[in-house]
LUMTINU-872216 format. One line per field, with one value per residue: residue number from 1; x, y negated, z of N, C-alpha, C in turn. Coordinates in nm, 4 decimals, padded with zeros to 6 digits. Example, Ala and Ser with C-alpha at 12.3 -4.5 7.8 and 13.67 -1.06 7.14 Angstrom:
% residues 2
i: c(1	2) .
n.X: c(01.3190	01.2850) .
n.Y: c(00.5690	00.2250) .
n.Z: c(00.7800	00.7080) .
ca.X: c(01.2300	01.3670) .
ca.Y: c(00.4500	00.1060) .
ca.Z: c(00.7800	00.7140) .
c.X: c(01.3200	01.2900) .
c.Y: c(00.3300	-00.0030) .
c.Z: c(00.7800	00.7870) .
% end
This chain:
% residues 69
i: c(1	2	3	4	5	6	7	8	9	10	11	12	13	14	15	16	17	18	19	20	21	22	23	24	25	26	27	28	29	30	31	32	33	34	35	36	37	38	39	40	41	42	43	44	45	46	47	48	49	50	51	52	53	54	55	56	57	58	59	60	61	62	63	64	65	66	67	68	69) .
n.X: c(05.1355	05.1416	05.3930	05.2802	05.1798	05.1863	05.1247	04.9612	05.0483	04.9141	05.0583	05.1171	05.4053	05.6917	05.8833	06.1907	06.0288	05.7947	05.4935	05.4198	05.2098	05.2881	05.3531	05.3838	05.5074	05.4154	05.4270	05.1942	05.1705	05.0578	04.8905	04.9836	04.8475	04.9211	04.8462	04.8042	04.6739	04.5397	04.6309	04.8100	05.0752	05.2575	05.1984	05.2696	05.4263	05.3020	05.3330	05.0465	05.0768	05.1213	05.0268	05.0292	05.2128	05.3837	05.3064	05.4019	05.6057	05.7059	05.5995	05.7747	06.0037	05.9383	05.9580	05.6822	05.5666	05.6626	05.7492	05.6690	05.4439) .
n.Y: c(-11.4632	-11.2907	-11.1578	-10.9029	-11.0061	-11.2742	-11.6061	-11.8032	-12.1356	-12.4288	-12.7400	-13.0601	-13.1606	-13.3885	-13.4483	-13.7006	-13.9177	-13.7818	-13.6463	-13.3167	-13.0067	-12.7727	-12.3912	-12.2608	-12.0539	-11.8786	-11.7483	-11.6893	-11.7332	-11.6085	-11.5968	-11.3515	-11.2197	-10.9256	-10.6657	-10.3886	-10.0998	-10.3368	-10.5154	-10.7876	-10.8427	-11.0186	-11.2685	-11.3880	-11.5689	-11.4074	-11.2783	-11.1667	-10.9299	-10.5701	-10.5323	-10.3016	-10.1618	-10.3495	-10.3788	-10.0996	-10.1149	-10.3175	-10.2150	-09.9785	-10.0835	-10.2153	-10.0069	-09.9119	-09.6772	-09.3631	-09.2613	-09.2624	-09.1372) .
n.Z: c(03.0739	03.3760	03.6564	03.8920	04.1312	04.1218	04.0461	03.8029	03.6770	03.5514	03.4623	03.4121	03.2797	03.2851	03.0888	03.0275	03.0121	02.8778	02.8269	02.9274	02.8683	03.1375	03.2020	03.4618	03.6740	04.0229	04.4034	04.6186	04.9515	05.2308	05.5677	05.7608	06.0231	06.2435	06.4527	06.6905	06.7654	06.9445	07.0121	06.9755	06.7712	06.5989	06.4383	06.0587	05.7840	05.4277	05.1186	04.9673	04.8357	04.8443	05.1340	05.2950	05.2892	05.3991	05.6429	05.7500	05.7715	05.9819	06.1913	06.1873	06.2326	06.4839	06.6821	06.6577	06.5292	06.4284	06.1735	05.7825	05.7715) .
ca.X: c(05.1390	05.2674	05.3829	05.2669	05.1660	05.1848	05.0057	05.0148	04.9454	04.9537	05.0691	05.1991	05.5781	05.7324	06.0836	06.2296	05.8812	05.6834	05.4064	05.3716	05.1911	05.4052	05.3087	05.4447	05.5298	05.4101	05.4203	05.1376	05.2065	04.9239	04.9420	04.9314	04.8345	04.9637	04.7493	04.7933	04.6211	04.4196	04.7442	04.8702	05.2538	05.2754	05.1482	05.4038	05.3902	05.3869	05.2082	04.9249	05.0722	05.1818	05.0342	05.0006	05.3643	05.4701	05.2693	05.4249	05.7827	05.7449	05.5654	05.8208	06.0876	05.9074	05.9420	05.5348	05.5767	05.7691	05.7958	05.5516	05.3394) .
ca.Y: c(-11.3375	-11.3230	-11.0259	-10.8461	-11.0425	-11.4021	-11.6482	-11.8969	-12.2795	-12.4991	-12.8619	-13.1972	-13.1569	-13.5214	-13.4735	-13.7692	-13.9969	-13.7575	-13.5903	-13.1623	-12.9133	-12.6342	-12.3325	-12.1979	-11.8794	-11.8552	-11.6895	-11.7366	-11.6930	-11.6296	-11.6024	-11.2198	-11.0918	-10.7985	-10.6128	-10.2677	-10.1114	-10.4475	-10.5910	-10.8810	-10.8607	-11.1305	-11.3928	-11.3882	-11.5775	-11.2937	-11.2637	-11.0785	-10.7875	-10.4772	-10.5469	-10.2045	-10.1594	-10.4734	-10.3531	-09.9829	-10.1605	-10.3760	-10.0786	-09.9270	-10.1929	-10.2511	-09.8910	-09.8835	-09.5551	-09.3020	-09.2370	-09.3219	-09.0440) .
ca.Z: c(03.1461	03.5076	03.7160	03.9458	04.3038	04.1151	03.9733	03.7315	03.7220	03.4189	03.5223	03.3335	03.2962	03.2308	03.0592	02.9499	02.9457	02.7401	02.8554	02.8077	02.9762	03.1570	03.2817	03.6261	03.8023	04.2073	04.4428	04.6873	05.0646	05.3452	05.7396	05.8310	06.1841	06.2959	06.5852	06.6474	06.9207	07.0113	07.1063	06.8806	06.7659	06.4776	06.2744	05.9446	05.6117	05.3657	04.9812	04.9762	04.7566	04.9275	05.2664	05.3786	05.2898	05.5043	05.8099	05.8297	05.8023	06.0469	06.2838	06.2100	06.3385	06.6089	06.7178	06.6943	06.4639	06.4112	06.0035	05.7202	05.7401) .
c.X: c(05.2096	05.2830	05.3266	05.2842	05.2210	05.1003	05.0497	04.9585	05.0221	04.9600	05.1291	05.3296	05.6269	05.9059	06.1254	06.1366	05.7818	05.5873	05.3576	05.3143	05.2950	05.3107	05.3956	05.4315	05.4981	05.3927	05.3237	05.1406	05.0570	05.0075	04.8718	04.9215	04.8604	04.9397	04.7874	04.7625	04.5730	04.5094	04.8057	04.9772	05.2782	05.1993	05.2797	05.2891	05.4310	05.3127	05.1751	04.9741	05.1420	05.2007	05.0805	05.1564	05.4288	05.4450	05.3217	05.5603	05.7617	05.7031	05.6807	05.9599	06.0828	05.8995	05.8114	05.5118	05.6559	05.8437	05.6164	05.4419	05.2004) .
c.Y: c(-11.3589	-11.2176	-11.0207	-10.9254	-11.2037	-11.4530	-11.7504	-11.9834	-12.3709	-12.6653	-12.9582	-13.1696	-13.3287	-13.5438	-13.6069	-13.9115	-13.9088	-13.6212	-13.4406	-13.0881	-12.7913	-12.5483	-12.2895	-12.0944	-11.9467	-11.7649	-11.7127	-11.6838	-11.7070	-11.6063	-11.4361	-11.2216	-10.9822	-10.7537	-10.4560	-10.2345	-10.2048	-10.5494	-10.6402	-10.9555	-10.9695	-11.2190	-11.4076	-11.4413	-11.4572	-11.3125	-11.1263	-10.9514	-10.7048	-10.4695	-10.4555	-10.1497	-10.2151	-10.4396	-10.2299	-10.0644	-10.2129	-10.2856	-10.0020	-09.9631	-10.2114	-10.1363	-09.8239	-09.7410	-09.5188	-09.2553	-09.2830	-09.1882	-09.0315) .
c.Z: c(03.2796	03.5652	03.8374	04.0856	04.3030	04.0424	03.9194	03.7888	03.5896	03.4581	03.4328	03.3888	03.2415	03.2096	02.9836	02.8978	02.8872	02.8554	02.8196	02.9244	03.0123	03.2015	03.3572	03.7237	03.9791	04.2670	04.6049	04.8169	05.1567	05.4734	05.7590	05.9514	06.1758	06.4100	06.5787	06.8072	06.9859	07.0884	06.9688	06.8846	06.6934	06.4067	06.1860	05.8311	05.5335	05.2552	05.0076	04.9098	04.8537	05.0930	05.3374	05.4080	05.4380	05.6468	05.8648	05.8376	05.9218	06.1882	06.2705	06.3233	06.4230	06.6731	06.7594	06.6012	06.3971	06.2698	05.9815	05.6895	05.7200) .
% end
């Protein structure tokens, strides 16, 4: 099972000499752009979950709008 905006990956673990599979929590990062108005503020690593989130914050930071309305 993994939560919410990760992903697994099942890989050879080698403790001690011996050979086991693990599985593994990630968290996978992309390259956002950030454009607003046709004018391009950012490229950011960010994971894909809760883009829309990430883009009013940082509009907001950037004093590009005024609340999340």
């Amino acid at each position: 099972m993994t939560r919410q905006g990760t992903m697994a990956k099942t890989e050879e673990h080698h403790p001690n000499g011996t050979s086991q599979p693990a599985t593994r929590q990630w968290v996978p990062e992309v390259p956002v752009a950030l454009e607003f108005n046709g004018v391009a503020y950012a490229v950011m690593m960010a994971t894909p979950d809760q883009l829309e989130d990430f883009a009013l914050g940082f509009a907001i930071a950037e004093g590009l709008a005024n609340c999340a309305a």
